[in-house]
Structures are given as structure tokens and as C-alpha cells.
Phi, psi and omega in degrees: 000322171272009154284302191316318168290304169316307188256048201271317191290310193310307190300322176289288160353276184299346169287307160291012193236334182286322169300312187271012176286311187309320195283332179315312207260060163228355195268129147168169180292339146285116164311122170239112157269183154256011160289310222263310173285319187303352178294320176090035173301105181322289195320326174292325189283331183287283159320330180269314186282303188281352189247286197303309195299305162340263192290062174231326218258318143332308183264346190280346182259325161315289162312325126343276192297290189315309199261004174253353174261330143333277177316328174303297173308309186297312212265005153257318163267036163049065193218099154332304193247060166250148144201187160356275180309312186264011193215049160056352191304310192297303174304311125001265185345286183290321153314322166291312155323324163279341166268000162292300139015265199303321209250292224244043181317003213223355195296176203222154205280356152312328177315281222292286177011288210275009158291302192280336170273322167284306183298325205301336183292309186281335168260018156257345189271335169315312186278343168311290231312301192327294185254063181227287189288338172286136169320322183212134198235119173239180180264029162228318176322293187324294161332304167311312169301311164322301198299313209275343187269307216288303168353321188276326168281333145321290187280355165272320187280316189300335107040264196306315188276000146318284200293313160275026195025077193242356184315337236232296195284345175284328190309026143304294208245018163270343179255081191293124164188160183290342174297000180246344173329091166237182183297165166066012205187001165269317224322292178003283169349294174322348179267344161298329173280323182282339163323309188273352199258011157268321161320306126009274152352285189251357178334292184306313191269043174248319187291312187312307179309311203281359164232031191063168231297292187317304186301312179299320197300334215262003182223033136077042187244121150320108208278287206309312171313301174294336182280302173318301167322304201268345166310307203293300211297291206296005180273314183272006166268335154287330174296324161290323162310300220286314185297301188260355181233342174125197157232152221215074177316195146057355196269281217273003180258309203281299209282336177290309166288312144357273193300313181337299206293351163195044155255298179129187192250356177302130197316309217284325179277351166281357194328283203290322197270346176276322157308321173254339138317350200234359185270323195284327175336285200288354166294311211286305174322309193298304218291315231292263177007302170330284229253344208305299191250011178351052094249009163247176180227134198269142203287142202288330159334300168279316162285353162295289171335321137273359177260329182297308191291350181278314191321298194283337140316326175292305176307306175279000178269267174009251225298004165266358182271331186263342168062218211301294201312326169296321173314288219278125191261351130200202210303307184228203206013195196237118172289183178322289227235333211226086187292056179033043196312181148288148183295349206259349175133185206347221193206137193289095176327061197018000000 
């Protein structure tokens, strides 16, 4: 009974993610039952193999990978509204993808994969190193600055994709969805489980990292390394999403704070309950996406987008009614970017 009670959220969670997986590969404009496979229709079988498991095996790792490269960020850089989005990676991302484009027109979708994993790496670590070096570090700055480097990086790739008229062909990955997700053209995706399961892994010295640079040395943790490490795993795990499903806010920002409010913020027991919340998020968006508009389907971009921004509206009316106790993910020193101000401005004395 007290394991049960311990893992209660983990256990609900996966009962539900399992139901709505299930009812997923039955959502499209092709009618599928599962009486019609038991039937042994090729053609239904076909469509299932080649479409729905796919892309069911796509979002699920999408939402995975997303909400566990938040948490990675926020909790090194000790900042709730650092992720993906706010911390220039996605835009990175996609700037590599366009110069595989640019350099390799002829490239695969593995080429670009290793374009976008290399810029998505050097431009999250520009924005650590960046904002290290700022004077004054609040918990809405830090972001803003993420937003204002990836924007800046954003108006270089549209730029560029002007100028060679490469615009038509990026417009793929500016736009997050799921409709082209087939056998053979996902895989990619598939480099987030071992990824996520070294996250896993190095979780304590993430914890460790995340309450600064003196407190690891004095508890003998590579500061620098580990920073680097878990920054690197959360740049490639987007860059394979971005690369085969596109881009795709608001995920690695919302499902990571969510659980925080009634998980706590230790790395390693939010892992697992941030990962399948943030897998059912993004199912419950897709089937939405679906069924909305029938017979077309609308890009997961936009109901994530919107329901991420009621979220996230939400979020900041919370932590500004609970002030420093909702914020702070710990007790003492200072992480990369952040000492765990109050949201309303500076930063509160222990």
C-alpha cells in the first residue's frame, strides 16, 4: 500500500496514457476498428503499420523528449521558464536544418538531423555562457533574453531562407505536425529514449549542479561537465524532434511545472511523472488536431500553442499568488543562470 501511495500519480498517469494510446490509433479520416484488423483486411493493416503506429510512436516520444529537455534545463539553470523555447535550442535547431539545405541540397533526412544537433548544441550553450555573465539575473529576465537570442536567430534563418529562396522548403520544421510522420521518415525520433534514459541517469548530479557552482565542487561533481552534459542531451533531444515532427513550443515550459506543483522539484522523482504527462499532453492535442475539423487536420502547433499559453497564463497568476515558495527549486547556492528570485524582481534572501 505505500508503494502504491508513493507512485500513485506515476500509476494514474500510465493508465491513462495507455487508454488514450490506444483510442489514438483508431482517431483518422480513415475508419479503422479493431474488429475490421481482426478481420485481416491487408489494406487497414497497411495503414496501421505504415501510418497510425508511426505516428502514435512520434508523439509519444515527442512529448517525452520535450518535457524531459525542460526539466533538464530548468533544473540546471535553476529558472522555471527556461526550456526549449525560451532558451534559443528550437531556433538553433532549425537554423541547422536550414544549412544542410543550403550546403547539402541533396541531404538526408540523417544529414540535416546532424546540422541540427550540432547548431541546436552551440546555440544553447551561447545562451548558458550568456546569461552567466549577466548582471542582474531575475526569474522573467532570464527567459526574455532566451526569447530575444532564439528571435535573433529566427530573423538570420528567415533571412537566409529569403534570399536563396529556400523559404517553401524550410516551412516544414517552422510549423510543428504530425501528418507526414510515416514508417521510414520518423526514426530519428527514437534517439530520445536512450537519451532520456541517461537523463535518468546523471538525474542527482543535475540536482547537484542545479544549486551551484561552489556546492558541486564541495560534493566533488564536475560543475562544468555536468552542465555541459545535461545541456548537450536536452539540445539533441530537440533537434530530433524538430528535425522529423517540426517545432513545437510551450511543451518543455508548462509539463515540467505542472508536475513540479505536486511532485516537488527533485529531478529524479519528477523524471518519470513529467515524461508521461507531457506524452499524454501532446496525444490529447494530436487527437484534438484530428477530430476538430474533419476530414482535414489541424497542425499540433496550434493546439499546443493554445492551450500551452491558458496554461501558462495560469501558471504565472499561481506563482505570483504563492511568490518564492512556488519558484524555488532549492534551498541554498546559485544555479547557471539564476538564484531563485522572487517573480515580482530580485532576489530574496535565504
Amino acid at each position: 500500500m505505500l508503494i502504491i501511495r508513493l507512485f500513485r500519480s506515476t500509476i494514474v498517469l500510465s493508465v491513462l496514457l495507455l487508454v488514450l494510446s490506444v483510442c489514438s490509433l483508431f482517431v483518422g479520416v480513415i475508419e479503422i476498428s479493431p474488429q475490421q484488423l481482426l478481420s485481416g483486411d491487408l489494406h487497414l493493416w497497411e495503414i496501421f503499420l505504415v501510418s497510425r503506429l508511426p505516428r502514435l510512436l512520434a508523439i509519444l516520444c515527442t512529448g517525452i523528449g520535450m518535457s524531459v529537455a525542460g526539466l533538464i534545463m530548468q533544473q540546471l539553470c535553476s529558472n522555471k521558464f527556461v526550456s526549449p523555447t525560451t532558451g534559443a535550442t528550437i531556433s538553433s535547431a532549425q537554423f541547422g536544418i536550414l544549412l544542410a539545405l543550403l550546403f547539402m541540397p541533396s541531404s538526408t533526412l540523417w544529414s540535416r538531423a546532424i546540422f541540427a544537433f550540432a547548431a541546436a548544441i552551440l546555440g544553447t550553450w551561447i545562451f548558458v555562457w550568456f546569461i552567466q555573465r549577466m548582471s542582474f539575473q531575475d526569474v522573467v529576465m532570464v527567459p526574455l533574453v532566451g526569447i530575444m537570442f532564439g528571435n535573433v536567430i529566427g530573423g538570420i534563418t528567415n533571412y537566409l531562407a529569403f534570399q536563396y529562396e529556400m523559404t517553401q522548403a524550410l516551412s516544414s520544421w517552422l510549423v510543428g505536425h504530425f501528418s507526414l510522420v510515416l514508417k521510414g521518415r520518423y526514426e530519428i525520433v527514437w534517439l530520445t529514449v536512450p537519451l532520456v534514459i541517461l537523463a535518468f541517469l546523471f538525474a542527482n548530479h543535475f540536482n547537484i549542479v542545479g544549486l551551484g557552482k561552489d556546492f558541486s565542487k564541495n560534493l566533488g561533481v564536475p560543475y562544468n561537465l555536468v552542465l555541459i552534459a545535461g545541456l548537450t542531451i536536452a539540445a539533441m533531444i530537440t533537434a530530433s524532434i524538430v528535425v522529423v515532427v517540426g517545432s513545437i513550443s510551450y511543451i518543455g515550459l508548462i509539463v515540467p511545472n505542472v508536475v513540479a506543483m505536486y511532485k516537488g522539484d527533485k529531478i529524479r522523482g519528477t523524471l518519470v511523472d513529467t515524461a508521461l504527462f507531457g506524452a499524454i499532453f501532446v496525444l490529447v492535442c494530436d487527437m484534438i488536431g484530428r477530430v476538430i475539423i474533419v476530414p482535414y487536420e489541424l497542425p499540433i502547433e496550434l493546439i499546443v500553442g493554445i492551450l500551452g499559453s491558458l496554461l501558462f497564463i495560469a501558471l504565472l497568476f499561481y506563482r505570483l499568488k504563492h511568490g518564492r515558495k512556488a519558484i524555488r527549486l532549492g534551498s541554498t547556492g546559485t544555479g547557471c543562470c539564476s538564484a531563485m528570485p522572487n517573480l515580482k524582481g530580485g532576489t530574496e534572501p535565504s
